[in-house]
NUDRENTOR-271583 format. One record per residue (C-alpha): x, y, z; residue number from 0; residue in three letters. Coordinates in pm, whole numbers, plus 50000, padded with zeros to 5 digits. Example, Ala and Ser with C-alpha at 12.3 -4.5 7.8 and 13.67 -1.06 7.14 Angstrom:
REM NUDRENTOR-271583
[rec [51230,49550,50780],0,"Ala"] [rec [51367,49894,50714],1,"Ser"] 
***
This chain:
REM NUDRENTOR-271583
[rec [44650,87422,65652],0,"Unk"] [rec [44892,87173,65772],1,"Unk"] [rec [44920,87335,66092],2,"Unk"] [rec [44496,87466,66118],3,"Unk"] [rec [44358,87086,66081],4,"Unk"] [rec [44569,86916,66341],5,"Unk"] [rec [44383,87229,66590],6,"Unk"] [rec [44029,87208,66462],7,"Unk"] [rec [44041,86844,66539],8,"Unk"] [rec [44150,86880,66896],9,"Unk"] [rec [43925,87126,66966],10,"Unk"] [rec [43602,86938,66759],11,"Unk"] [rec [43677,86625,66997],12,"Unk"] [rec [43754,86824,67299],13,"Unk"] [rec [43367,87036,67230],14,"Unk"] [rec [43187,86684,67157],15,"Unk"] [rec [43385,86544,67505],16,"Unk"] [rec [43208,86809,67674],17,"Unk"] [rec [42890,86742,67514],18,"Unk"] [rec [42833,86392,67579],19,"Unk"] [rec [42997,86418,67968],20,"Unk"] [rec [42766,86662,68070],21,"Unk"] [rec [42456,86531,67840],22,"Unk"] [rec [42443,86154,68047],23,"Unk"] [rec [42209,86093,68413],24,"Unk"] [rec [42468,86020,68731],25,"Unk"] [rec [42374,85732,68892],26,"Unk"] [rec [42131,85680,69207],27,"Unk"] [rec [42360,85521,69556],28,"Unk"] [rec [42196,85247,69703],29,"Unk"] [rec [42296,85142,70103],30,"Unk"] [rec [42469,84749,70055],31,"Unk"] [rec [42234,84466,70111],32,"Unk"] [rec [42313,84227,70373],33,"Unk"] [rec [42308,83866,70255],34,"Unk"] [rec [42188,83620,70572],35,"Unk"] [rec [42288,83265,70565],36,"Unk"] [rec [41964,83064,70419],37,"Unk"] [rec [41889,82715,70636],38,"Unk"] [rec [41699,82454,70654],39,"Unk"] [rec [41482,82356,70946],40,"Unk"] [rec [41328,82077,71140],41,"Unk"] [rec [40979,82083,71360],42,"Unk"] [rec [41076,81838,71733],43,"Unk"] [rec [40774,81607,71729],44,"Unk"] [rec [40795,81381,72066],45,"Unk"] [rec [40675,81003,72105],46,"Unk"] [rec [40795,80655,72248],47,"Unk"] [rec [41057,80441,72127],48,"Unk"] [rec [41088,80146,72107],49,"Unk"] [rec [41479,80113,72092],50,"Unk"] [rec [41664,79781,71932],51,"Unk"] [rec [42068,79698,71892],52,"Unk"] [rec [42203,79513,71583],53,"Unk"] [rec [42480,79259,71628],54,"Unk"] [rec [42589,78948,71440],55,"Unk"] [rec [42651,78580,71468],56,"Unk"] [rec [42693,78208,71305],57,"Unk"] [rec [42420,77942,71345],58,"Unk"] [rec [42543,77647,71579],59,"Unk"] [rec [42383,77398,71774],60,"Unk"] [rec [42245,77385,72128],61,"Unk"] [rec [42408,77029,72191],62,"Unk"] [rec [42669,76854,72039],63,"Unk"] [rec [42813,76531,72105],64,"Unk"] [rec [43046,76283,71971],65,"Unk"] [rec [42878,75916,71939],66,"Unk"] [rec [43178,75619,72091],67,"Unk"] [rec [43086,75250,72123],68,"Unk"] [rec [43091,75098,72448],69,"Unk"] [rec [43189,74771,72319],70,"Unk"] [rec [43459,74667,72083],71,"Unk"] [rec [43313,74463,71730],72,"Unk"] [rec [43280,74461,71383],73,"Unk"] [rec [43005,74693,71237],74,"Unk"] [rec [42729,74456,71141],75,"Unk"] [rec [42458,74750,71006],76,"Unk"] [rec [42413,75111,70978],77,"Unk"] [rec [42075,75332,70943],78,"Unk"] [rec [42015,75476,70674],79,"Unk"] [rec [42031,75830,70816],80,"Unk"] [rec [42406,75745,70866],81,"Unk"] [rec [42528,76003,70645],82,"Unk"] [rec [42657,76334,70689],83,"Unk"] [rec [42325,76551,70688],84,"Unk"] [rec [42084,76289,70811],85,"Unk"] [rec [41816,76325,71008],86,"Unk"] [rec [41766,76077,71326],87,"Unk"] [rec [41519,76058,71616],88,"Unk"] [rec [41557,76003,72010],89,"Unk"] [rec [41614,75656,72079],90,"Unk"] [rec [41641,75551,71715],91,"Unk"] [rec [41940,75286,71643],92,"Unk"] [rec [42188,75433,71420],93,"Unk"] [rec [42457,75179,71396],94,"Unk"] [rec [42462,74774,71546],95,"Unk"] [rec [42800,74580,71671],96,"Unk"] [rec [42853,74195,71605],97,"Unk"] [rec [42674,74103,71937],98,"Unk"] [rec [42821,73699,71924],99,"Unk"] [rec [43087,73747,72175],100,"Unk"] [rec [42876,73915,72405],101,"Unk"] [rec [42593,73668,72357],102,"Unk"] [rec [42870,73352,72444],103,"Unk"] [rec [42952,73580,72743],104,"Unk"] [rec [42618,73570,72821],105,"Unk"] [rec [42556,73211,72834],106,"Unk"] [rec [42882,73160,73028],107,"Unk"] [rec [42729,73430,73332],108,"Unk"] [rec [42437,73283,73347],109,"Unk"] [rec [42578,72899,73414],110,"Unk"] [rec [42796,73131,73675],111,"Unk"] [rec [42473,73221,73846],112,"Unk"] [rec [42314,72875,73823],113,"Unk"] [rec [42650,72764,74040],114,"Unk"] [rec [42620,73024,74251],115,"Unk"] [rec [42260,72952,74345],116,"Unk"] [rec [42336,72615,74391],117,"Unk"] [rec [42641,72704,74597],118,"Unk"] [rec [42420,72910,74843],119,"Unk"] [rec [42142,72669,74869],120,"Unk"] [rec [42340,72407,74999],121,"Unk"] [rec [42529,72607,75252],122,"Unk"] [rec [42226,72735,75346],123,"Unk"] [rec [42050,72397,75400],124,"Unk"] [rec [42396,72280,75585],125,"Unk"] [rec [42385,72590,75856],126,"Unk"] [rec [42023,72512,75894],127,"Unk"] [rec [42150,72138,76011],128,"Unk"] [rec [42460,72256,76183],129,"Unk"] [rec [42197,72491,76430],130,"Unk"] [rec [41964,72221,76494],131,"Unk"] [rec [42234,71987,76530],132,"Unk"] [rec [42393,72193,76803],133,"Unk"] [rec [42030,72282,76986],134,"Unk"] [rec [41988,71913,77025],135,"Unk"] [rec [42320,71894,77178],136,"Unk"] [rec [42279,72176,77400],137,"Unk"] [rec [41988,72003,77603],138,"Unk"] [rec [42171,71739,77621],139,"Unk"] [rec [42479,71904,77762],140,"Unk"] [rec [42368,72198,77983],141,"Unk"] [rec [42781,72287,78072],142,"Unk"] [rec [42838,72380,77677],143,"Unk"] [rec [42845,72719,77559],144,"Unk"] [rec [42522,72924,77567],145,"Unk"] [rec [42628,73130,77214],146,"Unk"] [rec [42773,72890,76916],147,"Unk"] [rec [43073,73013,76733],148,"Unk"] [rec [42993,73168,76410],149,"Unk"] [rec [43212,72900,76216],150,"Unk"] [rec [42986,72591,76413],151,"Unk"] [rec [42650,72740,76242],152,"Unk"] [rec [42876,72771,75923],153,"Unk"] [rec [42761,73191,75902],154,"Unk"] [rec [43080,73286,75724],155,"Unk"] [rec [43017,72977,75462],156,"Unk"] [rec [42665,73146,75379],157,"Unk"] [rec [42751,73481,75377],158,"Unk"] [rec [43015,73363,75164],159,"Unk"] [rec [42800,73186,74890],160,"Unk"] [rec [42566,73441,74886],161,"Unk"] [rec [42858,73704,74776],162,"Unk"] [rec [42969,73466,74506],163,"Unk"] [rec [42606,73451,74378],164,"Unk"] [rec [42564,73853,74389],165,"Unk"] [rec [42875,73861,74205],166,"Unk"] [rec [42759,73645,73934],167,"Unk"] [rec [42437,73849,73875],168,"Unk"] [rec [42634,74133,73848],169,"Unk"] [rec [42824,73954,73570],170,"Unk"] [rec [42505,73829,73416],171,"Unk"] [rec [42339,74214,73412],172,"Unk"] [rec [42704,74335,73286],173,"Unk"] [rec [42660,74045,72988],174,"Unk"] [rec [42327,74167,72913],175,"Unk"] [rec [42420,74541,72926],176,"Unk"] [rec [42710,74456,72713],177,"Unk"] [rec [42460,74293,72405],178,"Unk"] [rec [42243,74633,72462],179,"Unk"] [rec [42568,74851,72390],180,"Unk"] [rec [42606,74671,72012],181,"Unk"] [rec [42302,74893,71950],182,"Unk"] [rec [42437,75249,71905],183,"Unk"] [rec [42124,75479,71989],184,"Unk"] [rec [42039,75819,71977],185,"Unk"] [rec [41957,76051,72304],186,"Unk"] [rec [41775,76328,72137],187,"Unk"] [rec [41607,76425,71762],188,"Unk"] [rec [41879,76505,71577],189,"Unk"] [rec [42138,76562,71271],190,"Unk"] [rec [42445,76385,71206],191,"Unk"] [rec [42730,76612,71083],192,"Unk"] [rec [43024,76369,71029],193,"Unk"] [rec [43027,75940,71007],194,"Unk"] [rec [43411,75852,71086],195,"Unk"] [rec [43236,75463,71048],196,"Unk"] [rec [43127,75235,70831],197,"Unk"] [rec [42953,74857,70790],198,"Unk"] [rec [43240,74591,70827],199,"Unk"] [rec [43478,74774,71014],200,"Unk"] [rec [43599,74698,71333],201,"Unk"] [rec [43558,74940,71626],202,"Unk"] [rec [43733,74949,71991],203,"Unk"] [rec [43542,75056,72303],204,"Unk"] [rec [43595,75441,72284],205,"Unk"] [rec [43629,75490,71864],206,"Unk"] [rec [43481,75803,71807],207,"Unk"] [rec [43228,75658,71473],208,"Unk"] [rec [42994,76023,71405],209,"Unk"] [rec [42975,76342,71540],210,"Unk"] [rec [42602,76453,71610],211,"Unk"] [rec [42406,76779,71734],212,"Unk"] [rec [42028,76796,71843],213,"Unk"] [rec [41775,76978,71637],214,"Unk"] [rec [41544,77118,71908],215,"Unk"] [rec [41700,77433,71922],216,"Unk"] [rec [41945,77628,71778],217,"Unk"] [rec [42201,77902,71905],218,"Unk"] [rec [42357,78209,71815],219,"Unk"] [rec [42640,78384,71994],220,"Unk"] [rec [42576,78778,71985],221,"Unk"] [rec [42853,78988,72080],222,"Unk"] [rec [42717,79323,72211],223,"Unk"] [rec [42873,79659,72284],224,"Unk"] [rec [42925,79799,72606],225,"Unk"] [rec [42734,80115,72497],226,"Unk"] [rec [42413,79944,72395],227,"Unk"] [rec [42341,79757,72698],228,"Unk"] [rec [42115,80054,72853],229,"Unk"] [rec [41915,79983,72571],230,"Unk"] [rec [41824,79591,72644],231,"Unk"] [rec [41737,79395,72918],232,"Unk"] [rec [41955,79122,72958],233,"Unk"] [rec [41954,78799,73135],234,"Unk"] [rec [42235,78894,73359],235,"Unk"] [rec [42310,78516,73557],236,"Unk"] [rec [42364,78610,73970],237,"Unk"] [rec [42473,78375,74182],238,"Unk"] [rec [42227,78224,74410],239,"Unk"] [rec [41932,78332,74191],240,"Unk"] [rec [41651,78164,74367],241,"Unk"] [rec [41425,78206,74048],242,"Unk"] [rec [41570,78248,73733],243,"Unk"] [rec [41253,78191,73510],244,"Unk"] [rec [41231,78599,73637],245,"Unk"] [rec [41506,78710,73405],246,"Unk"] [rec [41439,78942,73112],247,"Unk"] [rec [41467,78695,72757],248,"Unk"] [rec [41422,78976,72480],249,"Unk"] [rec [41292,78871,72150],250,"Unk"] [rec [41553,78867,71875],251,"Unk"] [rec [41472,78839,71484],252,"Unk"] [rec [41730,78674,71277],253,"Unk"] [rec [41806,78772,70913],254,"Unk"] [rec [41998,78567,70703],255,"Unk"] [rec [42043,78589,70320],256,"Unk"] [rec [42021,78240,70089],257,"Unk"] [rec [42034,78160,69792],258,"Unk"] [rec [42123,78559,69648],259,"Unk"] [rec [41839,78626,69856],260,"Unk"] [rec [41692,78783,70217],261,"Unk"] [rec [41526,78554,70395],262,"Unk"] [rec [41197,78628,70649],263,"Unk"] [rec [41311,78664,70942],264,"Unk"] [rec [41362,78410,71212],265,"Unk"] [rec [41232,78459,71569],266,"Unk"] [rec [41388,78384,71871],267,"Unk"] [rec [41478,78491,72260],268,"Unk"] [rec [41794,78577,72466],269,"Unk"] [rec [41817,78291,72704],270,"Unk"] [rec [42121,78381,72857],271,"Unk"] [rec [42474,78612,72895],272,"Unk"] [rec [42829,78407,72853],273,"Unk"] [rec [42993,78399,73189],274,"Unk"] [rec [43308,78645,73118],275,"Unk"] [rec [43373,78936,72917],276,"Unk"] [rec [43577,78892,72559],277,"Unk"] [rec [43918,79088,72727],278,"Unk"] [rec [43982,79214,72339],279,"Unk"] [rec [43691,79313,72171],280,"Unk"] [rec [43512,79409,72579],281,"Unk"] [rec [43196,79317,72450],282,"Unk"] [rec [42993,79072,72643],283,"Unk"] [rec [42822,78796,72456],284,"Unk"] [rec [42426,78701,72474],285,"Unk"] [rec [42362,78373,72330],286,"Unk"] [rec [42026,78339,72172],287,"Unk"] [rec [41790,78001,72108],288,"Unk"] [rec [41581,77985,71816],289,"Unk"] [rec [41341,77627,71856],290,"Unk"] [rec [41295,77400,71586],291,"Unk"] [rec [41544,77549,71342],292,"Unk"] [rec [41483,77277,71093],293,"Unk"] [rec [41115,77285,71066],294,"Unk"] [rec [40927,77364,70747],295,"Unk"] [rec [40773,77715,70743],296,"Unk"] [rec [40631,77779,70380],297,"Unk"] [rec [40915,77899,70109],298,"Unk"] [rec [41224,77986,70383],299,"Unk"] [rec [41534,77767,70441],300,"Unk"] [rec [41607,77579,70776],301,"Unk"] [rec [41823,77788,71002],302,"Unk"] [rec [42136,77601,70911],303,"Unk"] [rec [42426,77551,71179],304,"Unk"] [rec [42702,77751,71041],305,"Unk"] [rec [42461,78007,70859],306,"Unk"] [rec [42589,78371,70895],307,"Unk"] [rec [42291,78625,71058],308,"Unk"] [rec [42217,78980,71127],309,"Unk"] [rec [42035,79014,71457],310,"Unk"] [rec [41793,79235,71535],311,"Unk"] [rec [41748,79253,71916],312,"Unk"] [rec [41451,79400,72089],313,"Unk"] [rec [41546,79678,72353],314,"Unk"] [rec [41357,79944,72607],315,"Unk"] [rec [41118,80154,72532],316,"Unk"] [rec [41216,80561,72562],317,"Unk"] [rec [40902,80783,72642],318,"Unk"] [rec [40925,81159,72524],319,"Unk"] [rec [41196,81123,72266],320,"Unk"] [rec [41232,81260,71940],321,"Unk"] [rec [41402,81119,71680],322,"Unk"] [rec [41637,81410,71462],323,"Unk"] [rec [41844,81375,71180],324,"Unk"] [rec [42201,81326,71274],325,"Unk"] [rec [42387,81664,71109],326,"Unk"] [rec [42155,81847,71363],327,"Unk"] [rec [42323,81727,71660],328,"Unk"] [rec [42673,81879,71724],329,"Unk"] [rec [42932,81653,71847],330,"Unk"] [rec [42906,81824,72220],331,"Unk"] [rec [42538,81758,72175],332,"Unk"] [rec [42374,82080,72118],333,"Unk"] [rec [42142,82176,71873],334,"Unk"] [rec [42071,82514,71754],335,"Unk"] [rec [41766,82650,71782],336,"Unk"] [rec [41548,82826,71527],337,"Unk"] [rec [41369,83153,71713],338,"Unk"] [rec [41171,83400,71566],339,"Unk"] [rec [41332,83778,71609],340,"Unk"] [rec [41087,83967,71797],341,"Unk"] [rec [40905,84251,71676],342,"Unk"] [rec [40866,84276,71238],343,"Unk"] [rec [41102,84032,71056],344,"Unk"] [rec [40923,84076,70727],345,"Unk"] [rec [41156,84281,70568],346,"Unk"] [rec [41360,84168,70229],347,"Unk"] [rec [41153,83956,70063],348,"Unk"] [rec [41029,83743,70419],349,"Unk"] [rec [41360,83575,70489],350,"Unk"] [rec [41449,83778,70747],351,"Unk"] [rec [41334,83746,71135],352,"Unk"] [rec [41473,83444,71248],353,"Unk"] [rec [41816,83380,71469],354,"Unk"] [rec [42000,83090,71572],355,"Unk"] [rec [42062,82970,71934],356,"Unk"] [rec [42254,82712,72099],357,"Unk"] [rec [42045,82452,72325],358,"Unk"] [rec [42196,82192,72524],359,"Unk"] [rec [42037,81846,72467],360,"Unk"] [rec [42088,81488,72617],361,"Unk"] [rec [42143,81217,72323],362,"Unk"] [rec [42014,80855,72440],363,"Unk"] [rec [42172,80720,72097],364,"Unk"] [rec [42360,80804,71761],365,"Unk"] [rec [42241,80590,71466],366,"Unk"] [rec [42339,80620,71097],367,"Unk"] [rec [42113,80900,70992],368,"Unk"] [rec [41965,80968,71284],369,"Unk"] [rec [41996,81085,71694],370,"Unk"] [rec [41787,81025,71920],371,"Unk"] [rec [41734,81309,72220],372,"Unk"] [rec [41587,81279,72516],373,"Unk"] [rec [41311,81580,72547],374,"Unk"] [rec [41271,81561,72950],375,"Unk"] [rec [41648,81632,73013],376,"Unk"] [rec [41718,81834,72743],377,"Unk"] [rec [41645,82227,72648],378,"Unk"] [rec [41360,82164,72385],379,"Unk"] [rec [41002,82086,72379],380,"Unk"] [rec [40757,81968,72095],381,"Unk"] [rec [40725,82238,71818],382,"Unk"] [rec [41071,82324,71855],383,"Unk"] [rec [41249,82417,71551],384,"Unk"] [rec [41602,82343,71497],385,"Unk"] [rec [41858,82382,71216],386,"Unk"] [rec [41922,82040,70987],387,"Unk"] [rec [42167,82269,70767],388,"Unk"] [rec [42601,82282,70820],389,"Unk"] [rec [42640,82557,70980],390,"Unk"] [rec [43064,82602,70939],391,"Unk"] [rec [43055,82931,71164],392,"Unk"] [rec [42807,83020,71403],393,"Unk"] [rec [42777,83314,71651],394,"Unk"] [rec [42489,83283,71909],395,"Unk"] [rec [42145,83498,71826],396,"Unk"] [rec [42313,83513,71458],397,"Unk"] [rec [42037,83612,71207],398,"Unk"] [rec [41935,83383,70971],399,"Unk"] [rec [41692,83348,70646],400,"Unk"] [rec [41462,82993,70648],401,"Unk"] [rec [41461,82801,70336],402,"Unk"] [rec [41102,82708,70277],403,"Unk"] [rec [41101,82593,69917],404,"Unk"] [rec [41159,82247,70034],405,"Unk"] [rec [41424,82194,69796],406,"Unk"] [rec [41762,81958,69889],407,"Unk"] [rec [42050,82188,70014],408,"Unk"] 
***
C-alpha cells in the first residue's frame, strides 16, 4: 500500500491535468491597435489690429526753474503759498525784499537827472548865442571863415551834456528796475517744490531762495525698444523740418496705482523723441505731455511729479491678422497645420482622419500669451486649423486624433 498510493495519486492528478487542459476555450488574436497622438486645435479667424507697446516712466515736470533775487536785502514778506507743495499763479508775488536802499537810490538818480537837464539846457541856450554871435560877426567881417569850428558853436559842450543826461536816465530806469526786483514774481502757474528762504533773512543778488516747476503740463520719459518701433509712429525730429505740427503725436494712457489702488487712466500724446540713443540700454526715449496734471477730475489723484506709471502707447493698425495663442507658433515661426486625410477617416471611434503639416508663417509680434501672424505673407487663410497642443516630436503628414471634448490638456 505504501508503494500503490504514492502511484494512484500521480496518475489521479496527471488524468484531472488532462481534463481541465483540454476542457478550457483558446483565446481569439486580435491585430494591435494603433494609438494616435490626441490634440487640440485652433480655427484662424482674420481682422485688424490695432497694435499698442507698453513701456514705463516717472512723472516730472515740463519746466523747472530755480527762483534767485536780483537784488541783495532782507526778506520783508513771503506768500502764503511759500511752502513746499504750494500752489502759485503767473505773475503772482511770492516773496518781497526791503526796497529802502533802492528807494534812497532812487531819489539820488533822479536829482542826477534834474542836473543833467539843467546841464544840457544851458549849453544848449549858450551854443544857440555862440552861433548868432558869430553870424553877426560874419557880416561884419566878410575875410573870416565861411564854416565855424565846432568848439566856437560849443557842439562838443552839447553833445556832451546831453550824454551826461542819457546817462542819468539810465541810472534813474536802473533805480526803478532795481525797487521792481524786491518783488520776487512768478513766470508761469505753478508749484513750489523746495523754499531754501525765509522772512528776515538776508539774501545776496544770485541766492538761490525756492526751486519751482510749472503745472501746465506734465512729462514722462518712455524708453522704447528697438523692436517695437514698427509698431508706432513716432515724432522722429529732422533737421530743417519746415512744418513740424505734421509729425505723428500718438495718444498714450497712463496708469498709475495710489493709495493700494489702480487709478483711471490718464491721457496724453507723444510730443517728441530725445535727441540720442541711450548707448546701454539702445532704446530710444519718447517723452510724453499730459496737460493740466493737477486738475480735479472726479475721485482720481493729480498726476504727481515723481509718480511711477505704466504706459500704454497707441500704435498702427495691422489689416488681415490673426491673433493665435503663443505655444502654436514654433520658435522658427511655423505652425502646423490641421488637414483632413482624404478619403474615410471615420474609423476607431472618429478620431482618426486628420494629419499634421508644417506651414511657414510671418509673426508681426510675440506677446505674453499670444502671436500675432500676418495672414497676407504667410501660408494660412481664415478657417485654417492649426495645432494649440506640444507637440515634442513631429514628422510631417503625421496622423493625428482631434480632441473635441473641449476639456484643458
Amino acid at each position: 500500500m505504501k508503494i500503490l498510493l504514492p502511484i494512484l495519486f500521480l496518475i489521479a492528478g496527471g488524468a484531472a491535468y488532462v481534463i481541465l487542459a483540454n476542457s478550457g476555450t483558446k483565446p481569439r488574436m486580435r491585430p494591435p491597435v494603433r494609438e494616435l497622438p490626441t490634440i487640440r486645435a485652433a480655427t484662424i479667424e482674420s481682422g485688424d489690429l490695432r497694435m499698442s507697446i507698453r513701456s514705463q516712466g516717472t512723472i516730472r515736470p515740463r519746466t523747472e526753474s530755480t527762483l534767485v533775487p536780483q537784488v541783495s536785502g532782507v526778506i520783508t514778506w513771503v506768500s502764503n503759498s511759500w511752502a513746499s507743495g504750494g500752489f502759485f499763479a503767473e505773475n503772482e508775488i511770492l516773496l518781497k525784499i526791503d526796497p529802502s536802499d533802492y528807494e534812497l537810490a532812487l531819489a539820488k538818480t533822479e536829482a542826477s537827472v534834474a542836473q543833467a537837464g539843467l546841464r544840457l539846457a544851458r549849453e544848449e541856450q549858450e551854443a544857440r548865442v555862440a552861433r548868432r554871435e558869430w553870424e553877426s560877426l560874419l557880416k561884419t567881417d566878410p575875410t573870416m571863415e565861411r564854416e565855424p569850428s565846432p568848439l566856437l558853436l560849443r557842439d562838443p559842450q552839447v553833445a556832451e551834456a546831453r550824454a551826461a543826461l542819457n546817462a542819468a536816465k539810465a541810472g534813474l530806469e536802473k533805480a526803478r528796475l532795481d525797487i521792481s526786483r524786491t518783488e520776487i514774481r512768478a513766470a508761469f502757474s505753478g508749484r513750489i517744490r523746495d523754499t531754501f528762504a525765509d522772512v528776515g533773512q538776508f539774501v545776496n543778488q544770485g541766492t538761490r531762495t525756492a526751486t519751482v516747476y510749472a503745472v501746465d503740463f506734465a512729462e514722462v520719459r518712455l524708453p522704447i525698444n528697438d523692436t517695437d518701433l514698427g509698431f508706432v509712429n513716432l515724432p522722429l525730429a529732422y533737421r530743417n523740418d519746415t512744418d513740424p505740427e505734421t509729425q505723428p503725436m500718438p495718444e498714450v494712457l497712463l496708469y498709475a496705482r495710489f493709495g493700494g489702488e489702480e487709478q483711471e487712466p490718464w491721457k496724453g500724446r507723444i510730443v517728441r523723441t530725445e535727441g540720442a540713443i541711450d548707448p546701454q540700454s539702445r532704446m530710444i526715449h519718447a517723452v510724453a505731455q499730459i496737460p493740466d496734471p493737477y486738475g480735479r477730475s472726479g475721485q482720481r489723484p493729480p498726476l504727481a511729479v515723481g509718480l511711477f506709471v505704466k504706459a500704454e502707447i497707441r500704435g498702427k493698425t495691422f489689416g488681415n491678422v490673426a491673433v493665435v495663442p503663443r505655444k502654436a507658433v514654433r520658435e522658427d515661426g511655423r505652425v502646423l497645420l490641421v488637414e483632413k486625410v482624404p478619403g474615410d477617416g471615420a474609423a476607431e471611434g472618429g478620431k482618426q482622419g486628420f494629419r499634421l503639416v508644417s506651414r511657414k508663417t510671418r509673426v508681426l509680434r510675440r506677446r505674453a500669451a499670444e502671436a500675432i501672424i500676418d495672414l497676407e505673407a504667410s501660408d494660412l487663410a481664415e478657417g485654417d486649423r492649426i495645432c494649440t497642443s506640444v507637440i515634442e516630436v513631429f514628422a510631417e503628414g503625421m496622423s493625428v486624433a482631434l480632441d473635441t471634448t473641449g476639456e484643458t490638456e
